[in-house]
NUGU-869824 format. One line per 5 residues: number of its first residue (from 0); their letters; for each residue x, y, z of C-alpha. Coordinates in nm, 4 decimals. Layout:
NUM) a) X:Y:Z ~ ...
//
This chain:
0) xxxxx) 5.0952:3.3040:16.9901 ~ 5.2252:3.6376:17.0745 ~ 4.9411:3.8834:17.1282 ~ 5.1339:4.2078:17.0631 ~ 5.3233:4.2859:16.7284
5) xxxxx) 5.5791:4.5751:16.5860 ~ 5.6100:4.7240:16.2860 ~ 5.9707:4.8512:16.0975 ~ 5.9237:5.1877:16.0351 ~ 6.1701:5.1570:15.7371
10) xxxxx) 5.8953:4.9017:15.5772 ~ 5.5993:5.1268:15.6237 ~ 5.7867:5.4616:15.5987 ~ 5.8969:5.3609:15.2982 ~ 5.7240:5.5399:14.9479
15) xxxxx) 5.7017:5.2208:14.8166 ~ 5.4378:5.1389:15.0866 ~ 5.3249:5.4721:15.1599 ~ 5.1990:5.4845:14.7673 ~ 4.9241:5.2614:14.8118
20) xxxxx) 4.5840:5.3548:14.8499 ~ 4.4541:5.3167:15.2185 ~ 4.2455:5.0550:15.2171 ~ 4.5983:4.8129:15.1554 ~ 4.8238:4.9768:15.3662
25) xxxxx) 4.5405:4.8866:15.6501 ~ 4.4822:4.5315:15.4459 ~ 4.8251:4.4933:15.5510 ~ 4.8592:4.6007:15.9247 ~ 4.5369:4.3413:15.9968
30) xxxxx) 4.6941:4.0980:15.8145 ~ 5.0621:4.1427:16.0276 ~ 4.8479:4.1649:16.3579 ~ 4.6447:3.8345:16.2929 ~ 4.9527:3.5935:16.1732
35) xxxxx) 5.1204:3.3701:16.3855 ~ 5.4503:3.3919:16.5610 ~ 5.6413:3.3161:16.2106 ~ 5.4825:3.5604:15.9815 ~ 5.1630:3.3007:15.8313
40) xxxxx) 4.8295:3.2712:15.8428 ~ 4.5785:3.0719:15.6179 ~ 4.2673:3.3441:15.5981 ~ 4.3399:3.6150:15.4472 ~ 4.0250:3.6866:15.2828
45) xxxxx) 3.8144:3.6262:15.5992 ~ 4.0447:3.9367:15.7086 ~ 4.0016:4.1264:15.3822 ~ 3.6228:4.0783:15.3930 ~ 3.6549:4.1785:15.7967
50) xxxxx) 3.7323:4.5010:15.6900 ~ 3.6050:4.5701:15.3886 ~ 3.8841:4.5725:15.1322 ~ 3.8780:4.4704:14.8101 ~ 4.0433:4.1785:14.5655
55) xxxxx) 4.2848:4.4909:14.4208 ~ 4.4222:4.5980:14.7614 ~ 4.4878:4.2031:14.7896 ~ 4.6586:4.1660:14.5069 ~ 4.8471:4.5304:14.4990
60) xxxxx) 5.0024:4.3449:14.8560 ~ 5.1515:4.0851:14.6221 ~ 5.2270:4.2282:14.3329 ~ 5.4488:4.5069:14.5844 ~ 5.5928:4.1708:14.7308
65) xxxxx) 5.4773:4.2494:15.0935 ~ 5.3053:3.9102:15.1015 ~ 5.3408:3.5771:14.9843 ~ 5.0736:3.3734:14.8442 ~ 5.1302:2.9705:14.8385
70) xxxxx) 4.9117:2.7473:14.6501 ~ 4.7558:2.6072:14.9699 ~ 4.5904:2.9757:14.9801 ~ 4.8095:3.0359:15.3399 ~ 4.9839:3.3625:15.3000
75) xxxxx) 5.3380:3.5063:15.4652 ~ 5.4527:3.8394:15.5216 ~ 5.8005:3.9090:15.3736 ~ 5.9254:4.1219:15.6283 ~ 5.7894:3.9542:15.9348
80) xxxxx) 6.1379:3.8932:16.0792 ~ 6.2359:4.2532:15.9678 ~ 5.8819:4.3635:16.1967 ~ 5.9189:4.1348:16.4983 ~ 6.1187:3.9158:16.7014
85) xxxxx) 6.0446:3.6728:16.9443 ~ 6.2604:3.5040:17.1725 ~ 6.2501:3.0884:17.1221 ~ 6.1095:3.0449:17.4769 ~ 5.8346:3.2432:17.4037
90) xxxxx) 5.7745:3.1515:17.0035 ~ 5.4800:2.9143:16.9010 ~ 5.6286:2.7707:16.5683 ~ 5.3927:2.7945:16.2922 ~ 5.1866:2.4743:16.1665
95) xxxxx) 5.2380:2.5651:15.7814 ~ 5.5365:2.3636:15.7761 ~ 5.5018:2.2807:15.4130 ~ 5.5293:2.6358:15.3149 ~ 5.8063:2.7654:15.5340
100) xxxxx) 6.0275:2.4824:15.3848 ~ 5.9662:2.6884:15.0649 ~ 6.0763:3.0024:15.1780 ~ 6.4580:3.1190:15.2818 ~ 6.5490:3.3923:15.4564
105) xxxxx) 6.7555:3.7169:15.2963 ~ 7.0363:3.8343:15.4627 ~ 6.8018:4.1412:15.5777 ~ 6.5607:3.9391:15.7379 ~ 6.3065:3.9321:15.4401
110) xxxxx) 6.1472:3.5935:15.3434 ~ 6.1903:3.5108:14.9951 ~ 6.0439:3.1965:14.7595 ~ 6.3051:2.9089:14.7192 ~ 6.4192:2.9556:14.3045
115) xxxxx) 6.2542:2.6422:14.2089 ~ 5.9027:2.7248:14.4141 ~ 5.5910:2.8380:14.2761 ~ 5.3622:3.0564:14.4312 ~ 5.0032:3.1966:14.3387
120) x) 4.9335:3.5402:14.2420
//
């Protein structure tokens, strides 16, 4: 897994994301710099507790659609392919196999839920 990360400045520049308090735009960064090479990770409130945000700046993140919940409580962040790219040599494909095969990719690089998928909010 990579150990460095970017960020789209037309994702966090945007007023959409510039808007929110703080404490979730940070929620967010942590969040972006602990998944793995695809975007996923399966603690997000072990991060959210890590620095001391709150349930609201959790679930402002997904009602603002910059992450996706699944069931299986692993989360993905919707613009991770807009954010960073990794060539194949040096990519560790993620283990949450299940959850990427409900997920398709927008034609600007944004993950989005499969139509007949269900997430959690």
């Amino acid at each position: 897994m990579a150990e460095k990360r970017m960020f789209a400045k037309i994702i966090i520049d945007s007023d959409l994301f510039l808007d929110m308090p703080l404490s979730t735009q940070a929620l967010y960064f942590h969040l972006s710099m602990r998944a793995d090479d695809e975007g996923f990770m399966n603690n997000p409130k072990k991060i959210q507790r890590a620095i001391g945000c709150t349930d609201y700046d959790m679930k402002l993140l997904i009602a603002k659609s910059y992450i996706i919940p699944f069931k299986s409580g692993v989360i993905v962040i919707k613009h991770w392919l807009i954010h960073n790219t990794l060539r194949k040599d040096r990519m560790t494909l993620t283990t949450y196999t299940n959850e990427k095969s409900m997920l398709r990719v927008e034609d600007n690089g944004a993950y989005s839920m499969i139509d007949n998928q269900l997430s959690t909010t």
